[in-house]
N, C-alpha and C positions, 0 to 999 in steps of 0.2 A: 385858188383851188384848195379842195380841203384836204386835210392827211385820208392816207388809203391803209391798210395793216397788210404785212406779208401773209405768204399763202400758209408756213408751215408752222411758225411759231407765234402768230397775229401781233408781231410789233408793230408801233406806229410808225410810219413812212413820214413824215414831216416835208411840205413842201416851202420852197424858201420863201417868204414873207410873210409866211403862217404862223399862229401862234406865239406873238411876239411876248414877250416878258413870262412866257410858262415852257419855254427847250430844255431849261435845267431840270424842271422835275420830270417834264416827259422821256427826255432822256436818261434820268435816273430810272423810272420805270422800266426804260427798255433795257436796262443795263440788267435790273431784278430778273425780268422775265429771261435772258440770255442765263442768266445763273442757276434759275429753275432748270433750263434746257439742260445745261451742261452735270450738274452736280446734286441736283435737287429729288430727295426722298420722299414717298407720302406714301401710310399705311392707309387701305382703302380698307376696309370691311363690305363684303358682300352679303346682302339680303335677299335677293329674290335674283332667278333665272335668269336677268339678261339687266344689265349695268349698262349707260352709256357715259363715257368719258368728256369731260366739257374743255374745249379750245376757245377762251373769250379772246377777243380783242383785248388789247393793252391791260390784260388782268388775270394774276395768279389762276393758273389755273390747274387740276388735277392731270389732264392727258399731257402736259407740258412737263412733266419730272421724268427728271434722267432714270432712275430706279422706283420702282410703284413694288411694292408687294402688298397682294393679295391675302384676306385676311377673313375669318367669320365662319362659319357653319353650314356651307349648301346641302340642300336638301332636294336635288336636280341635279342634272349635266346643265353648266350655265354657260352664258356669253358673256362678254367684257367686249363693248362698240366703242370704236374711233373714228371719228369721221374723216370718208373719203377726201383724196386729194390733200391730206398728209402728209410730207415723207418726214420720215423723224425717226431714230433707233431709240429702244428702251431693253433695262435689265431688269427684268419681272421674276421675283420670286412666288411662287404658289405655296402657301402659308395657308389654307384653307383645308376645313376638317371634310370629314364623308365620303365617301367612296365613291364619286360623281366625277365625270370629265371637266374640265374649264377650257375656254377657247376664247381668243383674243381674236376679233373681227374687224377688218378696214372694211367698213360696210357694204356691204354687194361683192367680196375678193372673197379670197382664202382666207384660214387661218391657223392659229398655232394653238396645239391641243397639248394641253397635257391630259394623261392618262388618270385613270380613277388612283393610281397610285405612286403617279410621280409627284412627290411634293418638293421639288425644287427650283432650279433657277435656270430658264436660258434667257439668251439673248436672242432680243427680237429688231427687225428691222422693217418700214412701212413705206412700202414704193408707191404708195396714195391710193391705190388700187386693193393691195395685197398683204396682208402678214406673214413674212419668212422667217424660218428659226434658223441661227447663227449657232452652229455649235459642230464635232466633228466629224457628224453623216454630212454637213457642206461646206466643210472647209476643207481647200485640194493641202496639196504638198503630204510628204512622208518625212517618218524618222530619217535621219542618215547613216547609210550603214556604216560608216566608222564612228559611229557611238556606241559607246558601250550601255549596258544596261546601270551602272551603277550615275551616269549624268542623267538621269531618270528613277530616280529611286520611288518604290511604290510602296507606302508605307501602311499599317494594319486595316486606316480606316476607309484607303481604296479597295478592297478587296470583299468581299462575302464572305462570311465563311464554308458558304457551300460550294464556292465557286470551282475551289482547288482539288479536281478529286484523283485519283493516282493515273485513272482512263488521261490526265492532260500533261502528264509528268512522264515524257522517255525514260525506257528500263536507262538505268547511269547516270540520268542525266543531271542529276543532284548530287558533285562528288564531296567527299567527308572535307576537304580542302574551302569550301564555299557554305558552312556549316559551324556557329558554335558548338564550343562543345556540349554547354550545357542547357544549351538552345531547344533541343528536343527532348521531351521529356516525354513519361506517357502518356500524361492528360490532353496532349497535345498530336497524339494518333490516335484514331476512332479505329475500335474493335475493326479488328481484319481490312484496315484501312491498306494496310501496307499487301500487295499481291506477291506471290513466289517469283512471277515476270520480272518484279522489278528490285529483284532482290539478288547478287550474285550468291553463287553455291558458297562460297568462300570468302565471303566478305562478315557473313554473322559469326562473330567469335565472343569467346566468354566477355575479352578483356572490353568490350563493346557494351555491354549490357547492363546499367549499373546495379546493384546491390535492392532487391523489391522491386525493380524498375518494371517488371513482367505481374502482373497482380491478376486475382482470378476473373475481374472485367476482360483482361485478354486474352485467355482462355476457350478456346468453343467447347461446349458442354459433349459429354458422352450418355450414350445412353444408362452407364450405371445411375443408379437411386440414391442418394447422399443418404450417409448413413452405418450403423455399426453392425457389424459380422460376427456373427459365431461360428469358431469351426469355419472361417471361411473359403468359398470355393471359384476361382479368380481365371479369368481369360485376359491375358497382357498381349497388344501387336507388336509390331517391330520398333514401334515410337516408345515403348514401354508403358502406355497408354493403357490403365486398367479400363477393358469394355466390357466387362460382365464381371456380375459377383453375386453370389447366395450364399444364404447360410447353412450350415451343415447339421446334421442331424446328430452327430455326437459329440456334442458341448465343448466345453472345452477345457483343458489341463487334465493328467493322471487320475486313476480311482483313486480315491480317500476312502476307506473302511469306516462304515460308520456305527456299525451294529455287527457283533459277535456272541453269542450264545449257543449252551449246550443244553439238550433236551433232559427230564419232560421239561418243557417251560413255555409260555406264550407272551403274547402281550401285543400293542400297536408298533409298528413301524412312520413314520411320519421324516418325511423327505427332505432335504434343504431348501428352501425359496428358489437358489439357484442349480438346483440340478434336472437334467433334465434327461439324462438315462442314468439307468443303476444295474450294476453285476450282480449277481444273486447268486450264492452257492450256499447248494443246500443236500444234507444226510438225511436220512430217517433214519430210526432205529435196527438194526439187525435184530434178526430173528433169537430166539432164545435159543439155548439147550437141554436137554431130558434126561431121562435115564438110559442114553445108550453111546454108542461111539460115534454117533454121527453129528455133524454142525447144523446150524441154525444158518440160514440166507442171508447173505447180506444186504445190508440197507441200500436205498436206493443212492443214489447221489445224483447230483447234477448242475451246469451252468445256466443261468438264464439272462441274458442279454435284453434288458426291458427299456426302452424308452417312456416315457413319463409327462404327465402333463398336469400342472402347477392346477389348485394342489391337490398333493398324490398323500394321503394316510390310508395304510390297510392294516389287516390283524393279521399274525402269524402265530404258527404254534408247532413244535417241536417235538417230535416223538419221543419214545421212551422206547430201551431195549426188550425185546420179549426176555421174558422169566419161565422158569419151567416148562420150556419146549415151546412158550408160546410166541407169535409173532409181533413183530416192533413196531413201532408207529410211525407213523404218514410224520411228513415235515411239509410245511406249507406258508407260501404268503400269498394272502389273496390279491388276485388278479394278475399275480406274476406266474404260478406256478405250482406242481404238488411232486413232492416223491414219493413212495410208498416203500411203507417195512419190510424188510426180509421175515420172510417164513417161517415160523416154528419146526423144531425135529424132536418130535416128544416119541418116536416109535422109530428106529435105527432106520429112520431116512433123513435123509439132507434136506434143511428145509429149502426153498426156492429163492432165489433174489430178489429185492423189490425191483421197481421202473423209476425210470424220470423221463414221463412222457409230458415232449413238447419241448427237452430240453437244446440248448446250442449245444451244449458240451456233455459228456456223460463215459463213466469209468467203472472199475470195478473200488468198491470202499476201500482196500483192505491197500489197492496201489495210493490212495487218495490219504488218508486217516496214517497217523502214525500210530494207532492202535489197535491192534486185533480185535477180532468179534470171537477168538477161541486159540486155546493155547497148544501146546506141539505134545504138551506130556498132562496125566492125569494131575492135576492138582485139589485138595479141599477146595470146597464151594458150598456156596448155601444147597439149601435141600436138604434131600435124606441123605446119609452115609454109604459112600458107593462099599462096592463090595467085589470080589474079583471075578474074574470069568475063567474056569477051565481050560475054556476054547484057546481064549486070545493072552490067557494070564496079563490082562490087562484089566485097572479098574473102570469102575463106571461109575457116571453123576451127573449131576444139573449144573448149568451156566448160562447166567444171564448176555443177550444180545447186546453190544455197544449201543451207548444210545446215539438219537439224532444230534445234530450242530447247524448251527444257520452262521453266513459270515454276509452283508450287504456293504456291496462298495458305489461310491460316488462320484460322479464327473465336476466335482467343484473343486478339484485341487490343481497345485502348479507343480 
């Protein structure tokens, strides 16, 4: 009778009076073959859709190794065929690129799929019909519950990193006692990772927090604008939390005087780079006086509160006192402002005040000026030679009006 091969692994069956003077090799053969079965590797490359594994009789073969990974570039969902009537377990690694399924088939059964993007390793087993995956959706038994988590230790590269998110961590349930210390760090919290749920009132303390450990990645933005204020004008909540800010319209530091002059006189004004309102105080000229006992009007005066916009040069120009009764001159800087002369009193009237129309502030000269525009008793003065009066046995004569002054202050000082 001649040898017959088994069903699962095709060794030879040797029957006794068979094969005389060749048992030693044939049985080295089957001894090969049992060693493929038990411990035997083979890198397969896949090329096209559907692969079949070959089971020879008494001959090395590929479906016969204990570990097979799968290998190459599919360019499909493929199959991987074992012929039925089988039984035989294998540890297959999926080693194969593409975004494609692969499926292990005991011809005409079920089989074992890995997904377009599992590339790793189960265990499979072949009941000659069927391909079944070994792994722990069908392995029965549980943890016991008197083991602790650390005879289990699950170390970085079991884990995701997205896996861990605070939704899977009980408020407490992470105490500072189960925690290096220097273990968390903040690259190691994601922006607002951490929820107020899982936070006691009373557990964040300074001495907790280390030294930068809070940087502006952790942070949630505010609606303010990043950026610098002038004069600024600020809304803080209860967290101290600046939520609004603008800038103010009058500069910032004390007036700085920048320009002082006494009339007649003119010339340009031209502004600092950085100022961006100016004070303006400005006289005209008072009114002259004539041949009689009456005064001349005082000059106008006035404050002018001007905001400015870069760049600001204008001309001004500075009155002069009236002479001989006549009236003083305007003082002005354009586009800020004008005051006007007081009056001439050339005929024993008083002459009239000038204005300072438009001004913020506005007075009488004479409270303003620490110089009079006319004196208390007759004195020499230009003109003609007074001469007395019967009437009032007082003299009489001409007197010139005080003249204008201009003073410009600015918002660039400290």
């Amino acid at each position: 009778m001649a040898s017959s091969y088994s069903t699962d692994l095709k060794l030879e069956l040797m029957v006794t009076g068979e094969n005389s003077g060749t048992w030693g090799d044939k049985t080295n053969t089957n001894l090969n073959l049992l060693q493929q079965a038990i411990a035997g590797y083979q890198s397969i490359a896949l090329t096209s859709t559907n692969t079949t594994l070959a089971m020879t009789d008494a001959t090395i073969s590929d479906a016969r190794n204990a570990v097979i990974e799968f290998t190459g570039t599919i360019a499909a969902n493929s199959t991987v065929y074992v012929a039925s009537g089988i039984e035989k377990t294998y540890t297959i690694k999926n080693s194969t690129t593409g975004a494609f399924t692969l499926a292990l088939n005991q011809v005409g059964g079920s089989s074992v799929i890995w997904g377009t993007t599992e590339k790793n390793i189960k265990g499979v087993y072949l009941n000659g019909t069927n391909a079944n995956t070994i792994d722990l959706s069908t392995l029965g038994g549980a943890i016991s519950t008197s083991a602790s988590i650390g005879d289990f230790v699950i170390g970085p590269n079991e884990l995701d990193t997205a896996s861990v998110t605070s939704v899977k961590i009980a408020s407490f349930a992470v105490t500072s006692a189960a925690l290096d210390t220097s273990s968390v760090t903040s690259v190691k919290i994601g922006s607002f990772a951490v929820t107020s749920g899982a936070l006691d009132t009373a557990s964040v303390t300074s001495v907790k927090i280390a030294a930068a450990a809070v940087g502006a990645t952790q942070l949630a933005n505010t609606n303010v604008t990043a950026g610098s204020y002038t004069a600024a004008s600020i809304t803080v909540d209860a967290q101290g939390r600046i939520t609004a800010a603008s800038s103010g319209s009058a500069g910032a530091g004390m007036g700085i005087p920048v320009l002082s002059a006494v009339g007649p006189a003119s010339g340009t004004y031209t502004a600092s780079p950085t100022a961006n309102r100016i004070g303006v105080y400005m006289w005209a000229g008072a009114g002259g006086k004539g041949n009689g006992l009456q005064t001349g009007g005082d000059g106008g005066y006035g404050f002018y509160n001007k905001p400015i916009t870069q760049p600001f040069s204008q001309p001004y120009a500075i009155g002069a006192g009236g002479t001989g009764g006549g009236s003083g001159g305007a003082t002005n800087v354009a586009n800020v402002g004008t005051v006007n002369g007081g009056g001439g009193a050339p005929n024993n009237a008083d002459g009239t005040p000038g204005n300072a129309p438009g001004a913020s502030l506005v007075g009488n000269r004479n409270q303003i000026m620490t110089k009079a525009n006319y004196y208390s008793y007759p004195v020499p003065c230009s003109g003609p030679s007074y001469t007395l009066s019967n009437s009032y046995g007082s003299g009489r004569y001409t007197q010139p009006g005080v003249e204008g002054a201009l003073i410009i202050f600015e918002n660039t000082g400290t």
